[in-house]
Rosetta silent file (secondary structure, phi, psi, omega in degrees, C-alpha in Angstrom):
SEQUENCE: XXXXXXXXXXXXXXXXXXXXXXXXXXXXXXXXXXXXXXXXXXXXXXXXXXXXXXXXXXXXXXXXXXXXXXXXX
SCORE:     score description
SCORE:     0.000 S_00000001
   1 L     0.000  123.582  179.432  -60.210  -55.606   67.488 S_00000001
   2 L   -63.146  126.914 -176.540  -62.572  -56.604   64.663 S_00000001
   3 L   -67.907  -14.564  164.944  -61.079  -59.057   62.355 S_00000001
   4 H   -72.132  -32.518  141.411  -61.028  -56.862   59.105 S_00000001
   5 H   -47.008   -2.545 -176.312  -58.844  -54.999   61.071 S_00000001
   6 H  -102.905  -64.947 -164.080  -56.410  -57.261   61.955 S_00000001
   7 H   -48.380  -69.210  146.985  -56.565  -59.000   58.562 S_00000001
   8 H    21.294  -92.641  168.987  -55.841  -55.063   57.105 S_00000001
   9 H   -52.740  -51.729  173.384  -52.818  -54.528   59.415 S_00000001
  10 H   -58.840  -55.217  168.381  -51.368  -57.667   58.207 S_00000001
  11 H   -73.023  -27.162  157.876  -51.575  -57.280   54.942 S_00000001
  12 H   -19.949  -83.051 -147.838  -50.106  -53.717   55.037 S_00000001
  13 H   -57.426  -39.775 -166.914  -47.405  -55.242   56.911 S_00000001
  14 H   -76.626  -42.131 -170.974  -46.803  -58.248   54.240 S_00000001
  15 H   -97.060   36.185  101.109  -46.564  -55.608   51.000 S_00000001
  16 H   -47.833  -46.675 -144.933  -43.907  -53.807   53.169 S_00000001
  17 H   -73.809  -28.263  170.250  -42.357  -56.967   53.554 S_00000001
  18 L   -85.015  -34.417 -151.117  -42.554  -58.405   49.651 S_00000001
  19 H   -74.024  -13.773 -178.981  -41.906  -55.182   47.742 S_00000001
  20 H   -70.726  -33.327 -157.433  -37.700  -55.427   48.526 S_00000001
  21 H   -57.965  -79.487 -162.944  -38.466  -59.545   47.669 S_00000001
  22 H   -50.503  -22.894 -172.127  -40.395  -58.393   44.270 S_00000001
  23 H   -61.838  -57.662 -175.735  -38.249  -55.368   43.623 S_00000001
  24 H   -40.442  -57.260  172.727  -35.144  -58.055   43.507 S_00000001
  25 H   -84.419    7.531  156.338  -36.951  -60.430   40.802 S_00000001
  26 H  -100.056  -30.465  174.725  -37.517  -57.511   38.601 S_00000001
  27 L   -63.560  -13.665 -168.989  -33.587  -56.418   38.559 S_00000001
  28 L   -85.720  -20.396 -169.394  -32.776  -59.594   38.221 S_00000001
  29 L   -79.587  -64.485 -179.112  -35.174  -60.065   35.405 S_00000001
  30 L   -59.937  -12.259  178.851  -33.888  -56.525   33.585 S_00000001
  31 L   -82.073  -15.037 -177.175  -30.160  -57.804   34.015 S_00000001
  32 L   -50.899  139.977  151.549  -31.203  -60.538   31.448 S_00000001
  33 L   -84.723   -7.481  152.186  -29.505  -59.976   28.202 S_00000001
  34 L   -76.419   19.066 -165.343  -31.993  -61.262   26.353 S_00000001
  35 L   -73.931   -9.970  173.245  -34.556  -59.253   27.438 S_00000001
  36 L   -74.390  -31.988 -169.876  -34.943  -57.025   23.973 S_00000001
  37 L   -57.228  -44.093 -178.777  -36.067  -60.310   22.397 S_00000001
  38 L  -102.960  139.786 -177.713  -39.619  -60.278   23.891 S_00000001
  39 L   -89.379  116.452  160.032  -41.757  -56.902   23.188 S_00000001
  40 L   100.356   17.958  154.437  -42.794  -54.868   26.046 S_00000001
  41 H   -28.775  -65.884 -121.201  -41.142  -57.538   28.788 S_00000001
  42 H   -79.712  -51.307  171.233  -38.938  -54.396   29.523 S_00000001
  43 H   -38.502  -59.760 -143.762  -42.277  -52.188   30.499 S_00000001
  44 H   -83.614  -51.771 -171.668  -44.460  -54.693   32.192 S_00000001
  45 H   -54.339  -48.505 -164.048  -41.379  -55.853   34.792 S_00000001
  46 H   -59.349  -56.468  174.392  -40.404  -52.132   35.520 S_00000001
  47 H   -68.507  -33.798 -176.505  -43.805  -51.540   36.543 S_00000001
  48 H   -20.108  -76.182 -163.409  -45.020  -54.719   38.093 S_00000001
  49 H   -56.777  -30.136  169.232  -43.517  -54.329   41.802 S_00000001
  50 H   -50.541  -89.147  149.575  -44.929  -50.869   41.966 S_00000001
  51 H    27.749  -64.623 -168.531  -48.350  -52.681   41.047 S_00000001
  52 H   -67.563  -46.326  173.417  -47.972  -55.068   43.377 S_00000001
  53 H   -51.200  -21.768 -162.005  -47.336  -52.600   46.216 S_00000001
  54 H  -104.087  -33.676  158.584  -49.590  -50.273   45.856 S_00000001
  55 H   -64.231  -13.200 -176.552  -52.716  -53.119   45.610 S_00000001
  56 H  -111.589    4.716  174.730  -51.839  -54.527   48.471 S_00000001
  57 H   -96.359  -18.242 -177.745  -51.149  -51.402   50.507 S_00000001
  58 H   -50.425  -68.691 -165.019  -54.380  -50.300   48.796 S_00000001
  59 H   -77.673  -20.293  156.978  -56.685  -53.200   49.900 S_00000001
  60 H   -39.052  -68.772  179.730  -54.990  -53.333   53.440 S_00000001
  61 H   -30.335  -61.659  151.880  -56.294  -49.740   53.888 S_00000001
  62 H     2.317  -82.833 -171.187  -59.189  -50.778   52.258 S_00000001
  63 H   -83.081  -14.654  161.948  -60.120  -53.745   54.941 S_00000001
  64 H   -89.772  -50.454 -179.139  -59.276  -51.680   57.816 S_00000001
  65 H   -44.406  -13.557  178.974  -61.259  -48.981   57.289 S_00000001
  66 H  -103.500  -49.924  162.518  -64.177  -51.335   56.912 S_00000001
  67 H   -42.873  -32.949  179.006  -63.072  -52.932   59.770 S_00000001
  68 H   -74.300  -54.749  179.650  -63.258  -49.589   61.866 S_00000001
  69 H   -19.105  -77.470  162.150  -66.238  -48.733   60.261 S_00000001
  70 H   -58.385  -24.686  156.788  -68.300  -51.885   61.261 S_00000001
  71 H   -56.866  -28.275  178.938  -66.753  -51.763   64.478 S_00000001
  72 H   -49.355  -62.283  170.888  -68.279  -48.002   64.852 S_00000001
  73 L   179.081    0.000    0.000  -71.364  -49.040   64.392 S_00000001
């Protein structure tokens, strides 16, 4: 197995493995009551962990597919 493939798989595996972790520190973050005090806090948090998941399931995909690739030929 070609190490961009490997590499890939792992990170897949790791943004499975964070998004409950990050998901956690944005509720915990929106439970603040002071969170109306700073503008667009409210926005940025909600979206983040999507963000994070979907770049790192992105560039997993990404590095395998390059990994099969160069493995191809």
């Amino acid at each position: 197995m070609n190490a961009k493939v490997f590499v890939g798989i792992i990170l897949i595996a790791v943004s499975f493995i964070m998004f409950p972790i990050v998901l956690e520190g944005a509720a915990t973050i929106l439970a603040d009551a002071n969170l109306a005090d700073y503008t667009g806090l409210e926005t940025i948090v909600s979206i983040a962990p999507t963000l994070v998941f979907v770049s790192m399931l992105f560039g997993g995909g990404v590095m395998t597919y390059l990994g099969v690739k160069k493995g191809r030929g």
